[in-house]
C-alpha positions in Angstrom: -27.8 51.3 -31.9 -29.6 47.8 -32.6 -26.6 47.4 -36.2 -23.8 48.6 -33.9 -24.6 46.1 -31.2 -24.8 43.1 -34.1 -21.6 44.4 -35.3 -20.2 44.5 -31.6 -21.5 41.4 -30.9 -19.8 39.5 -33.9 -16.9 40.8 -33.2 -17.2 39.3 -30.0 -18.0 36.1 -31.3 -15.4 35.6 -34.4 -12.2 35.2 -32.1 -14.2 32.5 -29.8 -15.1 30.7 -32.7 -11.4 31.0 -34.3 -10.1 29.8 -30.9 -12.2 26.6 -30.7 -11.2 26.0 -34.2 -7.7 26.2 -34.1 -8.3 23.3 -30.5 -10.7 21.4 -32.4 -7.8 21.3 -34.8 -4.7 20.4 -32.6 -7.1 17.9 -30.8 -8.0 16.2 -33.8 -3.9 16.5 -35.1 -2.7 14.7 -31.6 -5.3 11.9 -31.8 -4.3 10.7 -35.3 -0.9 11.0 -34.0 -1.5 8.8 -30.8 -1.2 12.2 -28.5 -3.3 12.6 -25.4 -6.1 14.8 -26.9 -5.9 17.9 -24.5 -2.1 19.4 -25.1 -2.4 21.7 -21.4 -2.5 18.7 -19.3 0.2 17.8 -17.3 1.4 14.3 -18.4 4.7 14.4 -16.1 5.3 11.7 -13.7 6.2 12.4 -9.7 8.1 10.4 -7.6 7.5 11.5 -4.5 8.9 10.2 -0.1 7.5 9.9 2.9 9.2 9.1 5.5 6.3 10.3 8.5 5.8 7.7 11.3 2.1 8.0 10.3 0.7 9.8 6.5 -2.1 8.8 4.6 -1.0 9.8 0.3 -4.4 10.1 -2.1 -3.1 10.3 -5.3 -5.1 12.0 -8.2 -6.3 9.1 -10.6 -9.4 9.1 -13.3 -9.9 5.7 -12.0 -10.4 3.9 -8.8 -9.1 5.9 -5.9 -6.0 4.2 -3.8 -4.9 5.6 -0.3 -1.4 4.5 0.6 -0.1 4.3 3.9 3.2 4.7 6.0 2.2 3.6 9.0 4.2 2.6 11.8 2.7 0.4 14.4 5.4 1.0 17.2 7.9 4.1 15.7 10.7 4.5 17.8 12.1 7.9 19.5 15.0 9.2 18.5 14.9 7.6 15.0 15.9 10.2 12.3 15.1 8.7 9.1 14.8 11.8 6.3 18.8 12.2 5.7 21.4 11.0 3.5 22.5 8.9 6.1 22.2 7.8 9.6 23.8 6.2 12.4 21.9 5.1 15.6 22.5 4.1 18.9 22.9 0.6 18.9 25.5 -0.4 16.7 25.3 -2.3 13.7 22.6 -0.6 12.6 21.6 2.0 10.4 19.0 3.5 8.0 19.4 5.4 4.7 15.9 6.6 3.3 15.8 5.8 -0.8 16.5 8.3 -3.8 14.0 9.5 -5.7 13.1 6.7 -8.3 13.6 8.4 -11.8 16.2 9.9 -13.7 14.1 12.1 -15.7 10.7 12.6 -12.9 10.5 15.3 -10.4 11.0 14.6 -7.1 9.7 15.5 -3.7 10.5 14.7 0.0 7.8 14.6 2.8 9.2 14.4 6.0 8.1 15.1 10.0 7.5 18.0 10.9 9.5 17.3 14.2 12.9 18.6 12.6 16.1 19.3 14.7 19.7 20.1 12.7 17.9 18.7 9.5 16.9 15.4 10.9 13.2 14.7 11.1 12.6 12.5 14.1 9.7 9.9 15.1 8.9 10.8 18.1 7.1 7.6 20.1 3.5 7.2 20.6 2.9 6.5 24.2 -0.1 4.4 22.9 2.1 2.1 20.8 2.0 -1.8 22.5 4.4 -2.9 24.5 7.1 -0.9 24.3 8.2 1.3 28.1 8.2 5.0 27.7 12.3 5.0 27.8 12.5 3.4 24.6 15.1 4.9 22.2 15.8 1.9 19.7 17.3 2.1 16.1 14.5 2.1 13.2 12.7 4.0 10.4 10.6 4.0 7.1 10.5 5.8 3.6 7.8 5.6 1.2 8.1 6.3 -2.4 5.3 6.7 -4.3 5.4 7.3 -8.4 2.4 9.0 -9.4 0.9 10.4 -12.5 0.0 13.9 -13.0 -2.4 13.5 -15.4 -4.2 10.2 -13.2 -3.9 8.3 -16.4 -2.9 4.9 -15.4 -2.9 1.7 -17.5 -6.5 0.7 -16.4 -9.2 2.0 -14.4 -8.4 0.0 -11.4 -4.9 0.1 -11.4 -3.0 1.6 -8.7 0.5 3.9 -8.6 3.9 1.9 -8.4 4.9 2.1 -5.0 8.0 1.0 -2.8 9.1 0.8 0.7 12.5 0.9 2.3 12.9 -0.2 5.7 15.0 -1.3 8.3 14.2 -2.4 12.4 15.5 -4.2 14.7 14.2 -7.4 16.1 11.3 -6.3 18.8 9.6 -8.2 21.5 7.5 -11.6 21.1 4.4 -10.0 22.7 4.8 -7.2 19.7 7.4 -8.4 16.7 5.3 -6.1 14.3 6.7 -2.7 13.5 4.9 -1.7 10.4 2.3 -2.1 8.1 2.9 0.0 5.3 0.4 -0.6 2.7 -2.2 0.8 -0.1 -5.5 1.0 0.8 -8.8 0.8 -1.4 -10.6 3.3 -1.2 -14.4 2.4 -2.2 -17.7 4.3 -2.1 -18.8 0.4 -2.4 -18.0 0.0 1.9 -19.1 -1.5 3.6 -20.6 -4.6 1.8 -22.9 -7.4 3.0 -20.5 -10.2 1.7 -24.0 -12.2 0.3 -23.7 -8.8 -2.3 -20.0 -9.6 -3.4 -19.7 -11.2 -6.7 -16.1 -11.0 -7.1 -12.8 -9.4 -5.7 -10.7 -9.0 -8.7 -7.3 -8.7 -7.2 -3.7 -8.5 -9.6 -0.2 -7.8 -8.1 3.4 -8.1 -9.1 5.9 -7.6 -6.3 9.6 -7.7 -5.6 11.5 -7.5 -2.2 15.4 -6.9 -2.3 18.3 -6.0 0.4 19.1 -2.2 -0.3 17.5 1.4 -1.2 16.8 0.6 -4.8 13.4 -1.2 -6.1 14.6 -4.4 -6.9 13.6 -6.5 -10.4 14.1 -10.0 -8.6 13.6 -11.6 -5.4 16.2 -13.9 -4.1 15.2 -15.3 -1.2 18.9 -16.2 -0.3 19.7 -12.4 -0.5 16.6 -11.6 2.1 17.9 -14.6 4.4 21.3 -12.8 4.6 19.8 -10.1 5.6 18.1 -11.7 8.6 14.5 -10.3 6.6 11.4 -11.1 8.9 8.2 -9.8 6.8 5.4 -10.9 4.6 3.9 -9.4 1.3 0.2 -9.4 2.6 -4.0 -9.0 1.3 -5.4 -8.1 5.0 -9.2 -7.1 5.1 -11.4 -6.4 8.0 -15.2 -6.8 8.5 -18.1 -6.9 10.9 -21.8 -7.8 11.4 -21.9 -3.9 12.2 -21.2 -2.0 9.0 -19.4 0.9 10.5 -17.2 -1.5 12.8 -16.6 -3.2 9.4 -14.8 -0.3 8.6 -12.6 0.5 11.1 -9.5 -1.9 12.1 -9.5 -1.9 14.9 -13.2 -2.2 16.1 -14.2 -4.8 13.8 -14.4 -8.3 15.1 -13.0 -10.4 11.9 -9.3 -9.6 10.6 -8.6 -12.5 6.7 -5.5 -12.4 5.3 -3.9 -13.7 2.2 0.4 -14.0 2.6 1.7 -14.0 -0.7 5.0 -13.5 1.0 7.1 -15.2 3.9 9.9 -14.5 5.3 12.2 -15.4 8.3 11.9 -17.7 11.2 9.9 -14.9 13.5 7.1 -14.2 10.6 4.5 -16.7 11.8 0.6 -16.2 11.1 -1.6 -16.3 14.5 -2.9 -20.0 14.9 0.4 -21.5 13.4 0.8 -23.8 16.3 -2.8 -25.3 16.1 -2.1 -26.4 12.3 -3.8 -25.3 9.4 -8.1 -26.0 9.6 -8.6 -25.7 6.0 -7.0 -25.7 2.7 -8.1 -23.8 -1.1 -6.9 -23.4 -4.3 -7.1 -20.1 -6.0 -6.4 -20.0 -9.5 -3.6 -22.6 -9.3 -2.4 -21.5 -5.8 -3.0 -23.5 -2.8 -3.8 -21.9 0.4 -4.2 -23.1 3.8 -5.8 -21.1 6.3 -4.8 -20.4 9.9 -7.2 -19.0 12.8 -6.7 -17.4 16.1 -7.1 -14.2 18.5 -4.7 -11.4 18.2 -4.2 -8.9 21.0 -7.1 -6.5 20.5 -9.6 -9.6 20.8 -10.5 -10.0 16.9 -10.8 -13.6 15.3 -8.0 -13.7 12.9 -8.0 -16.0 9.4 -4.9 -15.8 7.7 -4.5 -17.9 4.3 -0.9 -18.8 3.9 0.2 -19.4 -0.1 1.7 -23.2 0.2 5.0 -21.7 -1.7 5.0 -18.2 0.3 8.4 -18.5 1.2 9.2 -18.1 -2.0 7.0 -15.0 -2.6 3.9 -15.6 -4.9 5.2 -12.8 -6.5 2.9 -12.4 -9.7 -0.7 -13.0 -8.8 -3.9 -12.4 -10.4 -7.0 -14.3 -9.3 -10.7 -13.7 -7.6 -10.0 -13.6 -3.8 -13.6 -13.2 -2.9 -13.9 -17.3 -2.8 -11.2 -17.1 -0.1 -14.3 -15.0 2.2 -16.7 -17.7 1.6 -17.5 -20.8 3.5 -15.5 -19.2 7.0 -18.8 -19.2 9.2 -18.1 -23.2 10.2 -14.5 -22.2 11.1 -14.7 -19.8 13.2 -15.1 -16.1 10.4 -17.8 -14.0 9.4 -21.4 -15.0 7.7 -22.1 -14.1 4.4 -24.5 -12.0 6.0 -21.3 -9.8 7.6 -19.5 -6.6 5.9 -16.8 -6.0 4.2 -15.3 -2.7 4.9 -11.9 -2.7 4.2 -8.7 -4.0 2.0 -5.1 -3.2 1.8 -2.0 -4.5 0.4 1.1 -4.1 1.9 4.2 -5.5 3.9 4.1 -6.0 7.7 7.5 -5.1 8.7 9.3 -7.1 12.0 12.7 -6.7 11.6 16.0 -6.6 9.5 19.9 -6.2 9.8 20.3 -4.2 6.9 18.2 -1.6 4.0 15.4 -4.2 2.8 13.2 -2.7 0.0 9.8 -4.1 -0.9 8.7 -3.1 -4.3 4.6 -3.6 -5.5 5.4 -2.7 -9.4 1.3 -3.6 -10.1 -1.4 -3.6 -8.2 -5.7 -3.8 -9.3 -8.1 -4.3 -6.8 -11.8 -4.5 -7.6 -14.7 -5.2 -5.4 -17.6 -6.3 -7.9 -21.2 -6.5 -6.6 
């Protein structure tokens, strides 16, 4: 019994050790041809659209983790936004969600689940500001988001390409905002005393265009045409609480870095009182702006002094832009950082505007 169970046993064990040979073998054949190593993953590349008035996307990455968001402030009822096209009821205006970016990628739509006739609809949130429950104005959003299935992306902090294509009309004064669409990072390293921040290593390279398609330029006459009110925006939120820090809404400091500035009606909060303080960031000049928004948080928005131009390529260390606000009115360094996002607030257009973020790193260092 004891042979026949050695000879059993080697039998068992010749076919695993002729299976890991023959990998060992491929592996070692697709790294001296520049291959990925492992020939069962999925190296295919998604490009996928959401058009929900509110949808948080986690794509899978072997690097630092990004969460990007559609997020209307104030979505409007009666807006159908996931069809080929769409006319509503104030004329003059209409919204056709983008194609799928990619000839050769796989595509897939993510729409509301409120669907009627195959139109998803936004359906108002009674808790959205100032707009009366009998609201049914034009309006909607797409995201499209081009991931990687196998989370390989150029570096370890670098985000999926992502694009937005929007269109609103112009809303009240006491609530111009309908949108802030954005990528958020997501960070086991939040909240952060900001005394413990060495360095927030931030890189983008973004385009905004009139249309559907992600545009390769920016002309700003183009965008004036259109009647474009937005910015291209770094917003972070913190708090002596950490968990306020966190939160957007409960945390008692809101910075802000405009790359991007657009239109007559995009004005930061404190615009009136004149800028308090100025900084240059690797060769950019900034001047910062400070005032109360309408949830009772101290705003501090640094505006690029050539933002209405778009700083479109940018690749500096923002944390500098944190320090030295407890004279003027911002957080200590003894305060958190608990959140950052960058993304386009959205007030209004005549026509299809698409924002494009091509590249995007961020990196809290401590």
């Amino acid at each position: 019994m004891g042979l026949r169970s050695l000879v059993s046993f080697g039998f068992v064990l010749i076919p695993i050790a002729v299976t890991i040979s023959v990998l060992l073998g491929i592996q070692a054949y697709r790294e001296s041809k520049g291959l990925p190593s492992n020939p069962f993953v999925d190296n295919s590349i998604k490009s996928s659209l959401y058009c929900q008035k509110a949808f948080g996307v986690t794509p899978y990455t072997n690097g630092q983790q990004y969460t990007f968001w559609a997020w209307l402030w104030a979505p409007w009822q009666g807006s159908a936004i996931c069809r080929d096209f769409v006319r509503f009821s104030q004329p003059g205006y209409a919204f056709r969600p983008p194609t799928l970016i990619g000839q050769n990628d796989t595509g897939t739509n993510h729409c509301s689940s409120n669907v009627k006739s195959d139109v998803a609809i936004l359906y108002r949130n009674p808790n959205q500001w100032a707009l009366p429950d009998g609201y049914t104005g034009p309006g909607g959003l797409c995201m499209n988001v081009t991931t990687f299935d196998n989370g390989s992306y150029p570096t370890k902090t670098s985000a999926a390409e992502w694009s937005i294509t929007w269109q609103f009309p112009r809303g009240p004064p006491t609530q111009p905002v309908h949108a802030f669409p954005n990528i958020k990072l997501d960070s086991t390293v939040f909240p952060i005393e900001i005394s413990q921040v060495s360095a927030i290593n931030f890189e983008t390279e973004w385009y905004y265009g009139v249309g559907d398609d992600r545009p390769n330029v920016l002309n700003v006459a183009d965008l004036t045409a259109a009647q474009l009110d937005a910015n291209v925006a770094v917003d972070m939120f913190l708090d002596s609480d950490p968990k306020k820090a966190t939160d957007t809404v409960q945390a008692k400091y809101e910075v802000m870095i405009w790359l991007g500035q657009f239109g007559a009606s995009t004005q930061q909060i404190g615009l009136p009182q004149g800028a308090i303080a100025t900084q240059v960031v690797n060769g950019t000049t900034f001047s910062l702006y400070s005032g109360v928004n309408g949830l009772g948080q101290s705003v501090l928005t640094w505006v690029a002094s050539n933002a209405a131009g778009g700083v479109q390529t940018f690749n500096a260390d923002i944390g500098p832009l944190l320090q030295g606000l407890t004279g003027l009115g911002g957080p200590t360094v003894n305060d958190y950082l608990g959140y950052i996002a960058f993304g386009s607030e959205a007030l209004d257009s005549a026509s299809n505007v698409t924002f494009y973020n091509k590249v995007l790193s961020m990196d809290v260092v401590s």
